[in-house]
N, C-alpha and C positions, 0 to 999 in steps of 0.2 A: 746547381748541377753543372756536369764539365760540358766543353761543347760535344757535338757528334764526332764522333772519329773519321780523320779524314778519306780514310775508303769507302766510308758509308757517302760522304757528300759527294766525292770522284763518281759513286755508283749513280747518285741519285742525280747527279748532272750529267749525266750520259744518258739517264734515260729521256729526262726532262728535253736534252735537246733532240735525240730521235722523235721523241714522241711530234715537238713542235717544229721539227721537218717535217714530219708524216703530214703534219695540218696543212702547213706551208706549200707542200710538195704535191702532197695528193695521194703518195705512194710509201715513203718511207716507214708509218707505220707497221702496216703488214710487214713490211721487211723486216725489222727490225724485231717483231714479236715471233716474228720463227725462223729468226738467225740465231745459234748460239753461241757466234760471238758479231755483234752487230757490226762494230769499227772495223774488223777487218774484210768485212766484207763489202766495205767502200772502195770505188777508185778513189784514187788523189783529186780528181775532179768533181766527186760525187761530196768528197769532203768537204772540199774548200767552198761548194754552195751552201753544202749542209750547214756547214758554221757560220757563214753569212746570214743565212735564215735564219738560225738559231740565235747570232746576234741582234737582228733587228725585230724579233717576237717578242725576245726580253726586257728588250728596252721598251716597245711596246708595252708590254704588260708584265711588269715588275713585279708587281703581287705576284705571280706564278712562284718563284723562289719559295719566300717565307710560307705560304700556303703548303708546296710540298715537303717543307723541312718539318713543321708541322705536324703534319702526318707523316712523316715520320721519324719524329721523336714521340710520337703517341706508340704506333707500332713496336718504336723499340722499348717504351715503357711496359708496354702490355707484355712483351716477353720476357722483361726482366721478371714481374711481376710470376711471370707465369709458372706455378706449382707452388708459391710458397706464399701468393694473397693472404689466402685463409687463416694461416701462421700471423702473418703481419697483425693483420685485421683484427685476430681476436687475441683481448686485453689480458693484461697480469690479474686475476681476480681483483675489480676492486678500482683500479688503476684506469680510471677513466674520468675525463670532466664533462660538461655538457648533461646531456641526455642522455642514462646509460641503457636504455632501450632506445635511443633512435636511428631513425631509418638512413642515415647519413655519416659514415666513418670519415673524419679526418684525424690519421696519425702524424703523430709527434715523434722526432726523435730527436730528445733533449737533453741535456747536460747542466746538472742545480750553478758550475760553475761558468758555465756559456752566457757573458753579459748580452750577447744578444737574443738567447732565448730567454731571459729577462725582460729584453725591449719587447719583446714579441708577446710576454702575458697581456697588457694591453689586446692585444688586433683578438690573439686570442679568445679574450671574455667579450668582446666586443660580438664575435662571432656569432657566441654561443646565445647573446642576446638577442641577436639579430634572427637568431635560426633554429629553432625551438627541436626542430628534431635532429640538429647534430650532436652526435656523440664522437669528442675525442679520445682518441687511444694514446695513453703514453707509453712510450719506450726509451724508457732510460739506455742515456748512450752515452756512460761516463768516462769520457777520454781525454778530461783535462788534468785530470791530477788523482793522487790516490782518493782524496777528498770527496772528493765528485762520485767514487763509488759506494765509499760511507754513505754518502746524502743519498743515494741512488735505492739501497737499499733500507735505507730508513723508509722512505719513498713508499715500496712494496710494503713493509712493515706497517705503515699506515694504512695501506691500501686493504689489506685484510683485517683491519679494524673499520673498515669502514671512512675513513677521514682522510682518506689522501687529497681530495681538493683544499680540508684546511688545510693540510702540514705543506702540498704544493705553493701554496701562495705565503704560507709562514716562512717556506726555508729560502723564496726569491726575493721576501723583503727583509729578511736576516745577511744576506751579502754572500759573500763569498763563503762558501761550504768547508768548516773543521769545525772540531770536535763542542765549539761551544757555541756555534749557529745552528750545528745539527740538534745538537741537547734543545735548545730555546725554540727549534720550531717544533720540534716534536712535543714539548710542553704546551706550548700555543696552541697546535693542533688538538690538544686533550689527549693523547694517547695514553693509553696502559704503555707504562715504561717498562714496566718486569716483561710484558708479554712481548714489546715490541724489539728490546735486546734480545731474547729467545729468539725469534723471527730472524732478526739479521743474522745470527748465526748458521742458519739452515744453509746446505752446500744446497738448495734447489735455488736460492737466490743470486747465486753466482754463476749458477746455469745456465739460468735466464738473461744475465748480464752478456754471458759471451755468447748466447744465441744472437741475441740483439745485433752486436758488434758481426757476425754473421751477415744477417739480416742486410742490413747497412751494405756489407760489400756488396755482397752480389747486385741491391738496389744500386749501389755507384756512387754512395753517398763517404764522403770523407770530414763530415764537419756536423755542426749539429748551430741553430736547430734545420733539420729536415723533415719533407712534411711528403705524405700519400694522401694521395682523394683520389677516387677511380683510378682511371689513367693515367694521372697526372702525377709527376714527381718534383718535386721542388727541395732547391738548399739555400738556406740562408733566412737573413730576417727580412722575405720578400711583400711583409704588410699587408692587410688586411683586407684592400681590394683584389690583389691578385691573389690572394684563398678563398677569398668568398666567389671571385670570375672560375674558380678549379671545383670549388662544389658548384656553382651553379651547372656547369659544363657535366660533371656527373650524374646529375639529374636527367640529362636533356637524352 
């Protein structure tokens, strides 16, 4: 995921250091919670303590920073997040690994041509061994090649036969996604061929490709794989303890 943008950090260390004036001070809180604009309502001299205090709190107690960046990259998660969850959340018919009744969603959004959502089937299955009631949601998010959409939609096409976990694992240990990795996982997988070329044809399967790619923006995501658990939004192949620390934390 990118970092915070820096007005969000500018805000949140302005408030961080009023706040650990007010402590320091005894008074600066109050101020500072019904000023509406707090810094100008400093002298020059109220300043130059203020940021002296402000300097030696932090040094003091470092943790403060990361704790409140924290929270608020959860905050700004939850808003991204906020009116289109329930879209994320719920799967392509079909298109799900794990447990597809469990009481724990972690989404994917992945790409058959993404060697690192590759690496990451691994942490993946790992999970799902680990965690009996996760259910992963897939979301094809093919934007490495035209390739990647074929596979993508084969994907679906499996997923409404029932067999998307085989053809999933058939088409990342087939390699890189054209026309005869698709055919050979989709074989692997057993699929009804006749039914599953009908399938990829359907314009609702390219609907659902560029919702996805939607999806993605507004989450903030530019790369795949990209992953949702609760609040938490992650990009990249960030391994199997820091998904399993993102569901654990969903739980709590």
């Amino acid at each position: 995921m990118s970092d915070q943008k820096p007005s969000n950090r500018r805000t949140l260390l302005i408030a961080i250091a009023c706040v650990a004036a007010g402590l320091a001070l005894g008074w600066g809180w109050q101020q500072w919670r019904h000023s509406a604009n707090p810094a100008a309502s400093l002298s020059s001299g109220d300043r130059a303590a203020i940021e002296q205090v402000v300097h030696d709190y932090l040094i003091e107690h470092p943790e403060v920073l990361p704790k409140a960046m924290e929270a608020l990259q959860r905050k700004e998660n939850a808003s991204a997040l906020s009116g289109i969850r329930g879209d994320v959340m719920k799967e392509w018919p079909g298109q799900v690994l794990g447990n597809p009744a469990g009481k724990v969603t972690l989404v994917e959004f992945t790409d058959f041509a993404c060697t690192y959502c590759r690496q990451s089937e691994a942490d993946v299955d790992a999970l799902i061994r680990s965690n009996p009631e996760l259910k992963v949601v897939i979301r094809q998010l093919p934007i490495l090649s035209p390739e990647s959409a074929d596979a993508a939609k084969w994907g679906m096409a499996a997923a409404e036969q029932g067999k998307y976990s085989a053809f999933h694992h058939a088409m990342y240990a087939a390699g890189k996604p054209d026309a005869r990795t698709i055919e050979a996982a989709a074989r692997t997988a057993g699929l009804d061929m006749a039914r599953a070329q009908k399938a990829v044809a359907d314009p609702r399967l390219e609907a659902e490709l560029a919702r996805n790619i939607e999806f993605a923006r507004q989450l903030g995501f530019n790369g795949t794989p990209s992953w949702v658990v609760g609040d938490t939004l992650l990009s990249g192949a960030v391994g199997k303890e820091r998904l399993q620390a993102a569901i654990k934390e969903s739980q709590s």
